[in-house]
N, C-alpha and C positions, 0 to 999 in steps of 0.2 A: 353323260356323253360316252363314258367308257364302256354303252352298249351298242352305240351304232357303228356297224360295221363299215368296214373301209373308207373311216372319216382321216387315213393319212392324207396329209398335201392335202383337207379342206383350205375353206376359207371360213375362217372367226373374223367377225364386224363386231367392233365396240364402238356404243355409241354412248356411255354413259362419260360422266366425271373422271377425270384423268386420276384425282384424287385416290379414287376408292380401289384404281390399282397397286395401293399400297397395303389393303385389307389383305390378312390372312387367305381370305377363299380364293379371293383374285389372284395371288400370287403360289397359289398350289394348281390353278386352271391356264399360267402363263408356263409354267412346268409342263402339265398335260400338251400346252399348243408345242411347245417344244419338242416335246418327245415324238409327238405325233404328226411333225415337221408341217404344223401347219400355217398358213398365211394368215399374220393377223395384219388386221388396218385398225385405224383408230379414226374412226370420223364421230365429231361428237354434234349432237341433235339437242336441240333445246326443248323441241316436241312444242314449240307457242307457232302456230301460224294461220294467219288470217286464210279464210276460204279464197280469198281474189289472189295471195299469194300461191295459193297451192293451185289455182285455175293457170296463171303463169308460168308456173314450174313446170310441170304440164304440158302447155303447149309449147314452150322451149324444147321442152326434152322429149317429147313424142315417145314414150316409154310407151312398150307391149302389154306391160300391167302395170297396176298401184297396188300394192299392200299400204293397207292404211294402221300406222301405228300411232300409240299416244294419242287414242281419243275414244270419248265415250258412244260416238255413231258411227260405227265401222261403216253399218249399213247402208249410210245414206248417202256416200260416197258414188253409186250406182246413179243418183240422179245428178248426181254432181260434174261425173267424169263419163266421156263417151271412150271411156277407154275399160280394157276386163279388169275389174277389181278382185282382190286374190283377199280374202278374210284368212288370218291365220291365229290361234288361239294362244295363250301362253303359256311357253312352254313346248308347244310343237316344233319339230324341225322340218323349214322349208329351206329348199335347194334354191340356189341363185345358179 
């Protein structure tokens, strides 16, 4: 992270185990968000959800795209959702 340029005042999203912000790595990257006055949230995702749920989700929240995370058929999302599906690989940085 400490190559992308003018990531101050980003926004960092955690969605993991509140746990595992007590690991060494985590707590030298709660540093970095700090210095770098960034906004962090903490929304934590379980990554388990039925296709009728995620159809739901969906039409509640009439969101502009889906990134689809936590599954092995990114792709199939397209027939799934009449909405633009954003593929992002791990490890890339995508801007919200």
């Amino acid at each position: 992270m400490k190559l992308i340029e003018n990531i101050e005042e980003a926004v960092f999203i955690y969605s993991l185990w509140e746990g595992y912000l007590q690991n060494y790595s985590m707590q030298e990257m709660m540093k970095f968000i700090k210095e770098k006055n960034m906004n962090f949230y903490q929304v934590h995702t379980s990554g388990h959800a039925e296709i009728t749920t995620l159809k739901k989700l969906v039409k509640k929240l009439k969101p502009g795209e889906i990134v689809p995370i936590y599954t092995f058929h990114p792709d199939k999302y397209g027939s799934l959702f009449s909405r633009k599906i954003v593929q992002v690989s791990d490890g890339e940085v995508f801007g919200v």
